[in-house]
C-alpha positions in Angstrom: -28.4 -45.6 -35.9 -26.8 -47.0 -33.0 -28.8 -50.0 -31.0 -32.2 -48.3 -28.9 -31.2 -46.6 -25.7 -32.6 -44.6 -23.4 -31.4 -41.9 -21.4 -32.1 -41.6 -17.7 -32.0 -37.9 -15.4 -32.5 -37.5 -12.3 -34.5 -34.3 -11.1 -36.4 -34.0 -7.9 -38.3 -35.6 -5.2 -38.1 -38.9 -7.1 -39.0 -37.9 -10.4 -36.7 -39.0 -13.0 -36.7 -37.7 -16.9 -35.8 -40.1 -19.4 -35.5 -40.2 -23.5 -35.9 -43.2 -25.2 -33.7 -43.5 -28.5 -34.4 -45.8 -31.7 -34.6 -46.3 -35.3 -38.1 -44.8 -35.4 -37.0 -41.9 -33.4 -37.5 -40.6 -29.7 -40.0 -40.2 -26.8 -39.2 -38.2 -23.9 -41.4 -38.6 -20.7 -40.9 -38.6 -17.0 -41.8 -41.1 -13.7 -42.0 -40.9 -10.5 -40.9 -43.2 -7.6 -41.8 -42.8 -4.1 -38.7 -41.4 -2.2 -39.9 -42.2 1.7 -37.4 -43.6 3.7 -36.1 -45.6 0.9 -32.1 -45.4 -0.1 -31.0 -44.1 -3.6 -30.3 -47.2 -4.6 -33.5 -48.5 -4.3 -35.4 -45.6 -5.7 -32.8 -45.7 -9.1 -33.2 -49.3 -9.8 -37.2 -48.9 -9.7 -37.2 -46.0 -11.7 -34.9 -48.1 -14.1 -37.4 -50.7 -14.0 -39.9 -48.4 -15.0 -38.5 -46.6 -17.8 -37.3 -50.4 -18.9 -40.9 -51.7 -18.6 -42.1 -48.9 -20.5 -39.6 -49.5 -23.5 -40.5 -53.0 -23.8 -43.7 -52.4 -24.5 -43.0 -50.2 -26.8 -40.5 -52.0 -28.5 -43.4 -54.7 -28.7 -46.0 -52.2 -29.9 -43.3 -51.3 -32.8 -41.9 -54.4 -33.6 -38.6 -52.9 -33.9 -36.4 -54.9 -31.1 -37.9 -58.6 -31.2 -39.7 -59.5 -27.7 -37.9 -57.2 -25.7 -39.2 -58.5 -22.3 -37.9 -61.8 -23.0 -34.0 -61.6 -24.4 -32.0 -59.5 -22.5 -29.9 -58.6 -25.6 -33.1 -57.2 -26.8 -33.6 -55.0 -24.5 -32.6 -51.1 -24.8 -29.5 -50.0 -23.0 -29.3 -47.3 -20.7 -27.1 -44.4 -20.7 -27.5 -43.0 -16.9 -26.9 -39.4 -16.7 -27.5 -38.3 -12.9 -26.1 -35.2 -11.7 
């Protein structure tokens, strides 16, 4: 299998769906960033961070990527798919 990913989609009102991909398979789940007078930009990269927080730890919990939240090679890349 290719290195772990995840998969980020945008849906509404600052919720954004993402997949996370690896060796061990794949979890699906959804966050949500506050939207209010913020611009895209903004409200992307801290979903991002998020969904990237949240596969660190479970890269740590695994095992399966190293310490994720200290090599950047370690950690998962992301494949944005926004509308």
């Amino acid at each position: 299998m290719a290195k772990p990913h995840f998969l980020i989609r945008r849906s509404r009102n600052g919720r954004f769906n993402f997949t996370l991909l690896a060796h061990h398979g794949r979890i699906t789940g959804v966050v949500t960033v506050p939207t209010n007078d913020r611009t895209r930009a903004d409200i992307e990269g801290e979903a991002r961070e998020k969904i990237r927080a949240l596969a660190d730890v479970l890269a740590q919990v695994t095992g399966s990527v190293g310490e994720a939240g200290r090599d950047a090679d370690a950690r998962p890349t992301v494949l944005d798919t926004y509308n």
